[in-house]
C-alpha positions in Angstrom: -4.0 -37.5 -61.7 -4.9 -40.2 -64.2 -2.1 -42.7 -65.0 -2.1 -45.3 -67.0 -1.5 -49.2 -66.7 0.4 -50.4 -64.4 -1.3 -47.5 -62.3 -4.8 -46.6 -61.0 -3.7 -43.6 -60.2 -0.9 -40.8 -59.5 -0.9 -37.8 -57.1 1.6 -35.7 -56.1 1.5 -35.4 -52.1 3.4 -32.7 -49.6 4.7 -34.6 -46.5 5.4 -32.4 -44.0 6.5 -32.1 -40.5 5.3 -28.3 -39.8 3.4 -25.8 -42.1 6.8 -23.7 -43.2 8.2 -26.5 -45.5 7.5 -30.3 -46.8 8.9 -32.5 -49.8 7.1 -33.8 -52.7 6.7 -37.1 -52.8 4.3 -39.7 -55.6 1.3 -41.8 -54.1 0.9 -44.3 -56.7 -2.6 -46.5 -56.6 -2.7 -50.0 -58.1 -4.9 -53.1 -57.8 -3.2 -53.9 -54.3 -3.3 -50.7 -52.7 -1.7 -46.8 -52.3 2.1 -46.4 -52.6 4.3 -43.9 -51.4 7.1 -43.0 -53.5 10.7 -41.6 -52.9 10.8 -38.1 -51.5 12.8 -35.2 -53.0 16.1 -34.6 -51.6 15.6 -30.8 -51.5 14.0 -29.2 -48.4 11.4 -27.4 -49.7 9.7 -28.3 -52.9 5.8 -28.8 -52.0 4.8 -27.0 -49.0 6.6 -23.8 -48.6 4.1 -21.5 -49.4 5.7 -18.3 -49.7 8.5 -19.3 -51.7 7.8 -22.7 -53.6 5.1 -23.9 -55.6 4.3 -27.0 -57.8 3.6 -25.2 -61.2 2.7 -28.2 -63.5 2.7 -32.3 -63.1 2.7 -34.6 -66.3 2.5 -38.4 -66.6 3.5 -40.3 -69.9 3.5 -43.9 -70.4 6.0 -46.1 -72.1 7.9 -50.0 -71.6 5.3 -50.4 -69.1 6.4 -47.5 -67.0 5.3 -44.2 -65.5 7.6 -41.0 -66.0 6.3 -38.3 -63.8 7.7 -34.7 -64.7 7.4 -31.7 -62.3 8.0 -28.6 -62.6 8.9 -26.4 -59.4 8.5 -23.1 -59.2 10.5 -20.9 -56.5 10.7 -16.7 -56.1 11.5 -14.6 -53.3 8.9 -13.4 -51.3 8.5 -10.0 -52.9 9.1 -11.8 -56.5 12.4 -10.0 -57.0 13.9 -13.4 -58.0 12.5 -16.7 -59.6 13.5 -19.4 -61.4 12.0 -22.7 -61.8 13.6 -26.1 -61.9 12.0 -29.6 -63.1 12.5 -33.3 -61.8 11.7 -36.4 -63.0 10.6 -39.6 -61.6 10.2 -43.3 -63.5 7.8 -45.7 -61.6 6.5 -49.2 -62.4 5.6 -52.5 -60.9 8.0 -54.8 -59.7 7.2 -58.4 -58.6 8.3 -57.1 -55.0 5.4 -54.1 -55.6 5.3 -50.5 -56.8 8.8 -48.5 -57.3 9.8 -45.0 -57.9 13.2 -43.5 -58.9 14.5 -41.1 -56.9 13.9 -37.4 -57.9 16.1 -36.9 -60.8 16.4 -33.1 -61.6 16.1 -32.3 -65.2 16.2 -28.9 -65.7 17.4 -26.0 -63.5 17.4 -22.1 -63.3 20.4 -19.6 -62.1 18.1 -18.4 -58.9 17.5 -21.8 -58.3 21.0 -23.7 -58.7 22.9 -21.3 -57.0 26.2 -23.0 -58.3 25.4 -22.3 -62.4 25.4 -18.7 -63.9 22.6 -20.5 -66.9 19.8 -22.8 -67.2 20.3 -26.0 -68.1 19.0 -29.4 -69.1 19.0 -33.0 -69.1 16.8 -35.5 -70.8 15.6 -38.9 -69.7 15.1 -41.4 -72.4 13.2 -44.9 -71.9 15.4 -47.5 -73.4 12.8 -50.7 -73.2 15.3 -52.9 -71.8 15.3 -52.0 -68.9 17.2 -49.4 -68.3 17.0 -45.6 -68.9 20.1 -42.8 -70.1 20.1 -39.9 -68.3 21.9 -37.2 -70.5 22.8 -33.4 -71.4 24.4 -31.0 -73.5 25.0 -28.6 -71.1 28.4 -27.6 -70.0 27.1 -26.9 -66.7 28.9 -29.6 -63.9 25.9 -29.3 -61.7 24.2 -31.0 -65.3 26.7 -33.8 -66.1 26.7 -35.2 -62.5 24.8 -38.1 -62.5 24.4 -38.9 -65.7 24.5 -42.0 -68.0 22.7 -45.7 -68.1 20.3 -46.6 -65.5 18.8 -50.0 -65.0 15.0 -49.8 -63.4 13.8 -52.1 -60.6 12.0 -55.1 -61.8 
């Protein structure tokens, strides 16, 4: 994927130890090299073949910052059930080198987040200073956990 400033360029990468299952993780390519971002918590988001697979990837740019959104699609494997859930990443340049967040999901399905009955949302918002709010309006618990003010590595 293209990026823009402070990045070359961005790719989403499977790291896997067997062919069944693997976790995302962002390569991130500046001046000084490739980078290897945090790896999502959840087991299987990249490269389980019959039951997971990335559906889209986005990049924006803002306050000298990357946010990488992706969404994750999951189904049985006679598609019976699906659902879909979406994570975020911010990543930048520190003095001490590239950064990523961790995974931060943002959105979630019922099949997917067995605990919730309803999809629900949060939204990530750049502040510029710094720091970024993580936030809902969901009534879901899974979706208030882990929410608030953020400061990013610099």
């Amino acid at each position: 994927m293209a990026a823009e400033p402070p990045f070359l360029e961005l790719r989403l990468v499977a790291v896997t130890q067997d062919d069944e299952e693997g976790r995302c993780a962002i390569a991130l390519r500046t001046e000084a090299g490739w980078f290897l971002g945090t790896q999502a918590e959840e087991s299987a988001l990249c490269a389980q073949p019959s039951y997971v697979e990335v559906g889209s990837a986005t990049v924006t740019s803002s306050h000298d910052v990357a946010v990488v959104e992706v969404t994750v699609d999951h189904h049985t494997k006679n598609d019976d059930d699906s659902g879909e859930h979406v994570w975020t990443s911010v990543c930048g340049v520190a003095a001490k080198g590239p950064w990523c967040t961790a995974h931060l999901t943002t959105a979630c399905d019922p099949y997917v987040c067995v605990d919730d009955e309803v999809r629900w949302t949060r939204s990530l918002e750049l502040v510029g200073d710094g720091t970024f709010v993580l936030s809902t309006t969901s009534a879901s618990e899974a979706a208030r956990r882990e929410t608030g003010r953020f400061r990013l590595p610099r």
